[in-house]
C-alpha positions in Angstrom: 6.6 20.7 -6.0 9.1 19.7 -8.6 7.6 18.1 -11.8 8.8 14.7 -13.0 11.0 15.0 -16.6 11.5 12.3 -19.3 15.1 11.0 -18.2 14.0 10.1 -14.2 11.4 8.6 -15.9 13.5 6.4 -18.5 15.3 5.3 -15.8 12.4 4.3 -13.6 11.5 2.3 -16.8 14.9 0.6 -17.0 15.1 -0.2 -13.2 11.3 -1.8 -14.0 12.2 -4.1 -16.4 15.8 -4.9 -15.3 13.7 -5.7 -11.8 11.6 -7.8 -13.9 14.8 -9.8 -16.6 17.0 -10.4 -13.4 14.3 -13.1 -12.6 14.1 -12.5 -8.6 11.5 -14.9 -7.9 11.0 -13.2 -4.7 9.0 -10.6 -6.1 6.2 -10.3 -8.8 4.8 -6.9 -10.5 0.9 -6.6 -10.3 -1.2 -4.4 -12.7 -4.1 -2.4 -11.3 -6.3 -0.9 -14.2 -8.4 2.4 -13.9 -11.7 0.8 -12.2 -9.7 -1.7 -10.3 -11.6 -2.3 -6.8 -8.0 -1.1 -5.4 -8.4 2.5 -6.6 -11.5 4.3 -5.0 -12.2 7.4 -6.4 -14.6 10.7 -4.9 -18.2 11.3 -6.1 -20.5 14.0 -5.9 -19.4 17.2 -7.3 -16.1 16.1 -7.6 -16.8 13.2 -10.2 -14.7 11.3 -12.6 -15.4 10.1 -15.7 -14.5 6.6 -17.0 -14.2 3.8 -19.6 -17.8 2.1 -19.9 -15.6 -1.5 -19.7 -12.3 -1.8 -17.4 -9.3 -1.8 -19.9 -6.4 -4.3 -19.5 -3.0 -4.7 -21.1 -4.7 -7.4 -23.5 -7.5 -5.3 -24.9 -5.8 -2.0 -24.3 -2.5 -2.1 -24.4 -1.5 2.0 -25.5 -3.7 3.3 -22.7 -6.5 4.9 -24.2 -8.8 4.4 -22.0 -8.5 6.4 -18.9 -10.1 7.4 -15.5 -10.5 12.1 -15.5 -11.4 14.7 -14.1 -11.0 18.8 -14.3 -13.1 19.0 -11.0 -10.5 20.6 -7.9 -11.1 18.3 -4.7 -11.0 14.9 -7.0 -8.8 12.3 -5.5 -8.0 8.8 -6.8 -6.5 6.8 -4.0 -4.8 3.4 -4.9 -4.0 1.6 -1.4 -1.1 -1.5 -1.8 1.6 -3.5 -0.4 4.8 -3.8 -1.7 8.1 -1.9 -2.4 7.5 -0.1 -5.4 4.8 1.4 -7.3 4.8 3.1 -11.0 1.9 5.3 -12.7 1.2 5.2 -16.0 -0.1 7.3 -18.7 -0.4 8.7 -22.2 1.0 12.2 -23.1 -1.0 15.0 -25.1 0.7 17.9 -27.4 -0.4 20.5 -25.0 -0.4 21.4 -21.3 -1.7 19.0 -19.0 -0.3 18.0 -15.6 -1.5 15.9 -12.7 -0.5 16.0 -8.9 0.7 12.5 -7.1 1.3 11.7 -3.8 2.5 8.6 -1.2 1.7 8.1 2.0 0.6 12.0 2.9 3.7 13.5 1.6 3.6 16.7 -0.8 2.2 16.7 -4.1 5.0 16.1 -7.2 3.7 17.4 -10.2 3.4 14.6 -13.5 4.0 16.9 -16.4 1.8 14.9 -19.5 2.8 17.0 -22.0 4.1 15.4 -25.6 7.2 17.9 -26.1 8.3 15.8 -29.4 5.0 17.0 -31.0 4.7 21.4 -31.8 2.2 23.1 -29.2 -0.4 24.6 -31.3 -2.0 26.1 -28.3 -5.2 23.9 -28.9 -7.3 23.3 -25.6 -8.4 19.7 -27.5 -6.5 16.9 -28.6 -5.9 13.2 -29.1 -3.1 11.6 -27.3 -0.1 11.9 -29.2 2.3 9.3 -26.7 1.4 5.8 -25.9 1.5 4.9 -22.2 4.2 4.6 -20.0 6.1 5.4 -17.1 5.3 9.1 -15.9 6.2 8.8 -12.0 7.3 6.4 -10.1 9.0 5.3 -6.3 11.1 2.8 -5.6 13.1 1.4 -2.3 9.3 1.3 -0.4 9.4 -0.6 3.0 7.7 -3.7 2.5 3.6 -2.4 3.8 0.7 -0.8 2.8 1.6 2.4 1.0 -1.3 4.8 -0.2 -1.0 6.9 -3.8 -3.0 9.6 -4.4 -3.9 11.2 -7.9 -5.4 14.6 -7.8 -6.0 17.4 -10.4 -3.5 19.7 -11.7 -4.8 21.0 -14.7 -6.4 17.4 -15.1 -6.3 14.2 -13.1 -5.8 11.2 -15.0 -5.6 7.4 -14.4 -4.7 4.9 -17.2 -3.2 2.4 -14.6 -0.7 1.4 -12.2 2.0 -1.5 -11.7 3.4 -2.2 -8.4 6.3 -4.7 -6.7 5.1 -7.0 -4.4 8.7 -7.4 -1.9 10.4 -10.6 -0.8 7.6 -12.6 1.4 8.7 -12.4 4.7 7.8 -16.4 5.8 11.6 -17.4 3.4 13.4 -15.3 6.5 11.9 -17.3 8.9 12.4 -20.6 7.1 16.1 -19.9 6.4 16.2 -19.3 10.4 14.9 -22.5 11.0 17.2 -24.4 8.9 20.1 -22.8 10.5 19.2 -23.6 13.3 18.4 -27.3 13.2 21.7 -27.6 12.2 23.8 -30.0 14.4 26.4 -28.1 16.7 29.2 -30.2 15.8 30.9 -30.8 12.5 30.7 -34.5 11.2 33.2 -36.3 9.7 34.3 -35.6 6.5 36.1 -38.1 3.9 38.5 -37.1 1.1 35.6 -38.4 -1.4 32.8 -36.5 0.3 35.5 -33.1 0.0 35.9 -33.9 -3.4 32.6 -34.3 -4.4 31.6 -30.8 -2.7 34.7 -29.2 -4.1 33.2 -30.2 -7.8 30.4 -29.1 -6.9 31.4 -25.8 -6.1 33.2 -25.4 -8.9 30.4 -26.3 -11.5 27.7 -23.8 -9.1 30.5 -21.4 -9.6 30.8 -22.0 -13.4 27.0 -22.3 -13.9 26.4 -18.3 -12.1 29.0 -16.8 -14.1 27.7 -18.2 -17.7 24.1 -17.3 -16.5 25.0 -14.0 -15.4 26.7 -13.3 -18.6 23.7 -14.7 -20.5 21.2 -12.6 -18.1 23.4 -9.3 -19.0 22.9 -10.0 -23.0 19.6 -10.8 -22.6 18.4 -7.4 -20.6 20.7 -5.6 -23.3 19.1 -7.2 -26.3 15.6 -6.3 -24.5 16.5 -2.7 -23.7 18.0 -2.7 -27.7 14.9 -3.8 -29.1 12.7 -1.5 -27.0 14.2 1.3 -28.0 14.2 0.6 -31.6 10.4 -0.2 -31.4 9.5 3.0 -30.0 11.4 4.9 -32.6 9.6 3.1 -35.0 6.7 3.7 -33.5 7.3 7.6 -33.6 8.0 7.6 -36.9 4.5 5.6 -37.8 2.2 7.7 -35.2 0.3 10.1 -37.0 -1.2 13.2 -35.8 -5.0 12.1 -34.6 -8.0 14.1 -35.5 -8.7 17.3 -32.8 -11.3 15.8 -30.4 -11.7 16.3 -26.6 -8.4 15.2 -24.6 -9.9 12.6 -23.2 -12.5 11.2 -25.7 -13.6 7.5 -25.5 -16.4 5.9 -24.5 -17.0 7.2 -20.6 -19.3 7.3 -17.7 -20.0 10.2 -15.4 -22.1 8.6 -12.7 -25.1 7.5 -14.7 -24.7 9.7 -17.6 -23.0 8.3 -20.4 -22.0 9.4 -23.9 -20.3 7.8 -27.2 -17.5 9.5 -29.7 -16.6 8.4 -33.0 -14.9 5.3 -32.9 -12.1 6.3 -35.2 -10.9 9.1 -32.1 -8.0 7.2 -31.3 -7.0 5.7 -34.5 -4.1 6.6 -36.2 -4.5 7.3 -40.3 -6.2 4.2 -40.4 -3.4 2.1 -38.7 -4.0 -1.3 -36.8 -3.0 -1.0 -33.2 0.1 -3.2 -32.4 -0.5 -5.9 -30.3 1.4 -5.0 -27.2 2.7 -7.3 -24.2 2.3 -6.8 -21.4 5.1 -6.0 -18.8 6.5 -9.7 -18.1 5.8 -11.3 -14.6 2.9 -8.6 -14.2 -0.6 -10.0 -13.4 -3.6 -8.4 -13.3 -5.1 -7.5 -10.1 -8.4 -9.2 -9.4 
């Protein structure tokens, strides 16, 4: 089992969002939270805790609110269909890893460790990392693809976005067109040739300006988000010691409370965060 490491994850990150700025209107990202009906998790003496209210990227947009467990044989298992999928999660400044899975294949270890912020060796701690991407797979065949989450040291779920592919009814309407095209070639005046050849050359004109426009545009966005998150490092200060995964949670019909300043940050207003564009939330 090889652990995922920050740069295969920046890049899963880019490929999401240049996926999302090229505009391919054949495909749409959806969001599945931590208590979406999608993900089904064990019970009994393997239980998870959870968020007394489903999150979303409205009211929780830096993930503090997660699915856990410490218990070995706890499996969260998010069934879907499309040709990507990407887990999400904050990191901690201490050792915590999580094993993931597609489709029955091995386990990859998720390494959640914050290595910008010194290991004290504490055992407790708030999350130091907003969410993001911490594993992801891409190039899926188009069909129902099952993920499982399972404990390493911890098993967490904050949430997960996946790609829904190209619907497969345009193939069959492109056939159709083609062929209820007639077999011979009609006649063709010099005005109609003219006409077509304009119009080839504006479509032609028209691709290359929006492809140049597209290309700023993703390179502006990619600027921009890396300059907030440096800004953001430099503002995030070091939360008070509580349990790594304090909020308020359920553990079948237990349920406790912690102070609601745990995940504030030296008094700071959370940002208000968008969420990832074309990404709907799974109902």
């Amino acid at each position: 089992m090889q652990p995922f490491h920050a740069p295969t994850m920046v890049l899963a990150s880019i490929v999401l969002v240049l996926s999302v700025a090229l505009g391919v209107t054949s495909q749409r990202n959806i969001t599945v939270q931590e208590l979406d009906p999608s993900i089904t998790y064990t019970t009994g003496d393997q239980g998870w805790s959870f968020p007394s209210n489903n999150s979303d990227s409205a009211s929780d947009p830096t993930g503090q609110l997660f699915a856990l467990t410490q218990n070995d044989g706890a499996i969260a298992t998010l069934v879907f269909n499309g040709t990507a999928v990407y887990y999400f999660s904050p990191l901690w400044p201490m050792k915590i890893f999580t094993r993931l899975s597609i489709d029955g294949g091995p386990d990859e270890l998720v390494d959640l460790e914050d290595y910008s912020t010194p290991d004290t060796g504490q055992t407790i701690s708030g999350i130091t990392q907003f969410t993001g991407v911490r594993w992801a797979k891409t190039g899926l065949e188009n069909k129902t693809h099952e993920v499982q989450v399972k404990v390493g040291n911890w098993a967490v779920v904050e949430h997960f976005v996946y790609t829904i592919g190209a619907l497969q009814g345009s193939e069959g309407s492109s056939d159709a067109s083609q062929t209820s095209a007639p077999s011979t070639p009609l006649p063709t005046s010099n005005n109609d040739r003219s006409a077509a050849s304009s119009n080839n050359t504006a479509a032609i004109a028209g691709g290359a300006v929006g492809g140049v426009l597209g290309t700023l545009a993703i390179l502006a966005a990619l600027y921009l988000l890396v300059r907030y998150r440096k800004k953001q490092a430099r503002k995030l200060a070091r939360p008070a010691l509580i349990a790594p995964f304090s909020a308020t949670v359920q553990n079948d019909s237990t349920s406790w409370n912690h102070s609601a300043s745990a995940f504030s940050w030296a008094g700071r207003r959370k940002r208000d965060i968008e969420p990832p564009p074309y990404t709907e939330i799974q109902s």
